[in-house]
C-alpha positions in Angstrom: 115.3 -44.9 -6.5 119.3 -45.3 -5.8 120.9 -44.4 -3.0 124.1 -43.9 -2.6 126.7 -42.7 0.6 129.5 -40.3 -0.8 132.7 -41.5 1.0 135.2 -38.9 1.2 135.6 -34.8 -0.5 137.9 -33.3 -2.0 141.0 -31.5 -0.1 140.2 -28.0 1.0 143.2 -26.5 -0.8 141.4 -27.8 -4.2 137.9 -26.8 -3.4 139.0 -23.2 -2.1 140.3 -22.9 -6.0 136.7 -23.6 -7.3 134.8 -21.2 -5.0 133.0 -19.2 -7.6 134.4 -20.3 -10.3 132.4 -21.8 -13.1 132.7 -25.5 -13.3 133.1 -28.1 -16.1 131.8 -32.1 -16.3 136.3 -32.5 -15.2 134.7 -31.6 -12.0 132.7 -34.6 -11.8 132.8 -38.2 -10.7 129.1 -38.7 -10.8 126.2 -37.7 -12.8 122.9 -38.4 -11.8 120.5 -39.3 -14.5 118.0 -41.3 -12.7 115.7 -41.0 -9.3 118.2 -40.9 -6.7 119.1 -39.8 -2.8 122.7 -38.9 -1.8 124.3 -38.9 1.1 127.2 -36.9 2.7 130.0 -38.9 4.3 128.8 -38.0 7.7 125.4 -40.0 6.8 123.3 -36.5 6.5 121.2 -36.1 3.0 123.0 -33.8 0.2 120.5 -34.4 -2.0 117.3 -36.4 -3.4 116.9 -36.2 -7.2 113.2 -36.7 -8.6 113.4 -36.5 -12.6 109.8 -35.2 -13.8 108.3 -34.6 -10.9 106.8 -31.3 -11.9 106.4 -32.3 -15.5 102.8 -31.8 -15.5 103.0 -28.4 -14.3 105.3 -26.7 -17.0 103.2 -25.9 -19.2 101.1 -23.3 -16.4 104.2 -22.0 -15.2 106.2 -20.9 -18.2 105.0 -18.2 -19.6 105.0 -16.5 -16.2 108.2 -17.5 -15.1 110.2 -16.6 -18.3 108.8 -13.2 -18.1 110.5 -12.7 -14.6 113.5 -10.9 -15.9 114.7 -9.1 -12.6 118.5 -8.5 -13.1 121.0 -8.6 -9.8 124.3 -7.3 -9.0 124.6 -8.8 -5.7 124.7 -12.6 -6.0 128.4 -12.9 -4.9 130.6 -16.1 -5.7 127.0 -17.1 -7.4 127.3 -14.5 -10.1 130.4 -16.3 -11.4 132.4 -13.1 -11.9 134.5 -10.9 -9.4 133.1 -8.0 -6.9 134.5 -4.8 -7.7 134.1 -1.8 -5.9 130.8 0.1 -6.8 131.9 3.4 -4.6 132.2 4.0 -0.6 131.9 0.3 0.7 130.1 -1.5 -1.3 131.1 -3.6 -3.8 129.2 -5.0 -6.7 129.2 -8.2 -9.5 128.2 -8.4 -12.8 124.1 -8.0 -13.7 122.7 -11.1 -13.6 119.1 -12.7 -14.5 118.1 -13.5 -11.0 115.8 -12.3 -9.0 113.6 -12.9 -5.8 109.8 -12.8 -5.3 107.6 -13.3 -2.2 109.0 -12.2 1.5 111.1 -10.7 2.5 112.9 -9.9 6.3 114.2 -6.8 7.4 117.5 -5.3 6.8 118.9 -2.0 8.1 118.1 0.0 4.9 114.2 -1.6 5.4 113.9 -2.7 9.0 110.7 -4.2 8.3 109.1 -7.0 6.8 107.2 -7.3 3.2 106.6 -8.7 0.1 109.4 -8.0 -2.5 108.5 -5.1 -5.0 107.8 -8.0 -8.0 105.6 -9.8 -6.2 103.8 -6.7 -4.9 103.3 -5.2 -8.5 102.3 -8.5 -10.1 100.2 -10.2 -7.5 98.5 -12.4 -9.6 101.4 -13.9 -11.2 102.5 -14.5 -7.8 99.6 -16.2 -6.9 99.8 -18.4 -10.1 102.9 -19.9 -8.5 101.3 -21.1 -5.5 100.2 -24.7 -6.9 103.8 -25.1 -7.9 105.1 -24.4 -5.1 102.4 -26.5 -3.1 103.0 -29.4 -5.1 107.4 -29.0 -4.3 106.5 -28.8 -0.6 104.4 -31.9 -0.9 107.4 -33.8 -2.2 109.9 -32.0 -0.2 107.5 -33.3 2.8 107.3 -36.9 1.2 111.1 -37.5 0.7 112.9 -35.6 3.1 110.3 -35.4 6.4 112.5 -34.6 8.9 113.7 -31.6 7.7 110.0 -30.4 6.4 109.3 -31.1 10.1 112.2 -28.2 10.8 110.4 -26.0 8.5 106.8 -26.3 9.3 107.7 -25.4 12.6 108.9 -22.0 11.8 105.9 -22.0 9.4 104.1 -22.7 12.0 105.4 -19.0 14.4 105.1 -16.9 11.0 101.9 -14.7 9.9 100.1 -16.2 7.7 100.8 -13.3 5.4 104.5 -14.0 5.0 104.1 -18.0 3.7 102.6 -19.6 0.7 99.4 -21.4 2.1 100.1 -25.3 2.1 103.6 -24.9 2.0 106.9 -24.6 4.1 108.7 -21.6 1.7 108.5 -17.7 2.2 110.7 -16.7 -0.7 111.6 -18.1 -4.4 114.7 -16.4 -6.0 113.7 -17.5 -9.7 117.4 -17.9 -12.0 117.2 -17.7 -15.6 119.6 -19.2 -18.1 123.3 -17.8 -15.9 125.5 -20.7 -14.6 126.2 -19.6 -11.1 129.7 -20.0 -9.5 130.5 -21.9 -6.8 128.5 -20.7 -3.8 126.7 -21.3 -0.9 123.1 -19.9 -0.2 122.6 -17.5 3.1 119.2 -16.0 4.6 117.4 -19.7 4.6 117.0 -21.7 7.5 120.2 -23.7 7.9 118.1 -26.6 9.7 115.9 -27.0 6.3 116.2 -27.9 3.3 116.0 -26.1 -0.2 113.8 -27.0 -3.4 115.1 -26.1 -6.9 113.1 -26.9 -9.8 114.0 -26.6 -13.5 111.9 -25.7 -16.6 113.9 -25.4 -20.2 113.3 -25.4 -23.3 115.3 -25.2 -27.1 118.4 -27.1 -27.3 121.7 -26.4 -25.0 124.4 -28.3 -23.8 125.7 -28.3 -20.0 123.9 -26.1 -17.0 124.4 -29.0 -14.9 124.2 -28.9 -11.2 127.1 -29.5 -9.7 127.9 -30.2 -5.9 132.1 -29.9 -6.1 133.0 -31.2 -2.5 131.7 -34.1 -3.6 132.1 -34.2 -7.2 128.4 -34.7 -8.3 126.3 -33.2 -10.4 122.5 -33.7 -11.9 121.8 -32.4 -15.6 118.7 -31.6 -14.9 116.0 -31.5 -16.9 112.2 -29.6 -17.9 110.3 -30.1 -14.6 112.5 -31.9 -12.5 113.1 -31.4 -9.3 115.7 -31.9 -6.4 116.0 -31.3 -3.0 119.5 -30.3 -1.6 121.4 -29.2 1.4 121.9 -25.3 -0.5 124.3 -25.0 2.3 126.7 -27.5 0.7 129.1 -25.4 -1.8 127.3 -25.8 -5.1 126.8 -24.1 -9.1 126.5 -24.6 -12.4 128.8 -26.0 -15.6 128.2 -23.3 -18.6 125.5 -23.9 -20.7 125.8 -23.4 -24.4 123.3 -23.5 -26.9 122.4 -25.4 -30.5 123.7 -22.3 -31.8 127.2 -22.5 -30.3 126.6 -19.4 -28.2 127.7 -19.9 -23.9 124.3 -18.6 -22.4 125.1 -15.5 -19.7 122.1 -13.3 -19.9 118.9 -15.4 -20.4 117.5 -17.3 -23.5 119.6 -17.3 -26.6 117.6 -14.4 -29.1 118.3 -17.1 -32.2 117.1 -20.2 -31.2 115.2 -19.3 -27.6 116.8 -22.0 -25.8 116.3 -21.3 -21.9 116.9 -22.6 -18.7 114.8 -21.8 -15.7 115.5 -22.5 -12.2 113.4 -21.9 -9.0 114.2 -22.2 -5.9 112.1 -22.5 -2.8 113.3 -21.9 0.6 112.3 -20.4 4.1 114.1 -17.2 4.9 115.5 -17.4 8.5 114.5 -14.1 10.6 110.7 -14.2 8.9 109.4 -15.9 11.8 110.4 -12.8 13.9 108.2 -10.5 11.2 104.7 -9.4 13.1 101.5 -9.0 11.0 101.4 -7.5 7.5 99.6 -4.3 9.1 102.0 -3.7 11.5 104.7 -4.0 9.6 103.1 -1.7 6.8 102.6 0.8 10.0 106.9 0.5 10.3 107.2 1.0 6.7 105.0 4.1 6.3 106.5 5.7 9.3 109.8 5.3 8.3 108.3 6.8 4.5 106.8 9.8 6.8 110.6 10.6 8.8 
């Protein structure tokens, strides 16, 4: 495995023009191809890189993960394209394939804690996941320890009901086939660490990760895996397939080229969450008012 110690970023002025936008390789000094771990100039990890690591589990976890086709107007900068207003205060980007599965913490529509409706309706899909994700923790705790150790210790104040057993993540937002803008992720614990793995398949061009402050990006490939600061400013070059098509809304209908990434965090406020029955007992009183 390289390492390698970014030295400086690029000038505010410049990256407040990329925030999300949709990048191109321009954007990009470095590409990384091969096992790596990348390092901010202040000495703190950006990344680790581990081609293949989850090669063996692709197969499982395709057909279930390409059938997640939960569509989102509210990914922000990540959805690539401008909010506009979607009536009284809220405002509103353009549908995207993304979606989230597992827990979820409370907000003020839903001041309580549960499983997200996907995961609740297709429980045993959900549950298929679980060696996946076991087996991204185990790296995650292999490569990057210390901030595993930051996780497992909120793990370790959470209800069993709100983690995947034998792992550090509450929540998987699962992407498929969009190039996100330039963003940065909320909700997850900034102290930890995020997983994202990719599974593809067919033919297409770009889609490449792509950390802008520090002009670096992976081009990542089926069941690969890295493990990245998602607080960093990061997204996606557009992705076109062997058709000549740019990919926007999942796999291309000619030639089924597809790119799917998941992403395994721990959502900050879960460790406040009580037990699944109380928190049902919140949920159906609120139903009952």
């Amino acid at each position: 495995m390289i390492e390698a110690r970014i030295k400086t970023k690029i000038p505010q002025a410049e990256l407040e023009e990329k925030k999300g936008k949709i990048l191109t390789g321009t954007d990009l000094n470095l590409v990384l191809t091969g096992p790596s771990r990348i390092f901010r100039p202040d000495g703190k990890p950006l990344c680790v890189y581990l081609p293949g690591a989850l090669k063996q589990t692709s197969p499982d976890v395709y057909p279930i993960l390409t059938a997640i086709r939960m569509k989102s107007d509210n990914r922000g900068l990540a959805s690539g394209t401008k909010r506009i207003n979607a009536g009284g205060t809220r405002t509103r980007a353009m549908p995207v394939l993304s979606g989230v599965l597992g827990a979820i913490d409370p907000t003020p529509r839903r001041p309580y804690c549960r499983l997200n409706a996907y995961s609740r309706e297709h429980l045993d899909q959900w549950h298929a996941l679980f060696p996946l994700l076991q087996k991204m923790s185990s790296h995650f705790e292999e490569f990057v320890p210390d901030r595993h150790a930051n996780q497992a210790r909120q793990i370790a104040r959470t209800p069993m009901e709100w983690y995947v057993p034998g792992t550090v993540f509450t929540t998987i937002t699962v992407n498929n086939t969009y190039s996100t803008g330039v963003h940065i992720d909320g909700g997850d614990l900034d102290e930890g660490f995020s997983c994202l793995a990719v599974f593809r398949r067919g033919n297409y061009t770009g889609g490449l990760l792509t950390f802008p402050e520090y002009r670096v990006g992976v081009d990542m490939r089926d069941g690969d895996l890295i493990l990245m600061d998602a607080h960093q400013w990061h997204g996606n070059t557009a992705i076109f397939c062997s058709c000549g098509h740019q990919l926007k809304e999942g796999p291309c209908d000619e030639c089924d080229a597809e790119r799917i990434s998941v992403v395994a965090y721990y959502r900050t406020k879960m460790a406040e969450c009580a037990s699944k029955a109380q928190e049902d007992a919140k949920m159906h009183a609120i139903a009952e008012r």
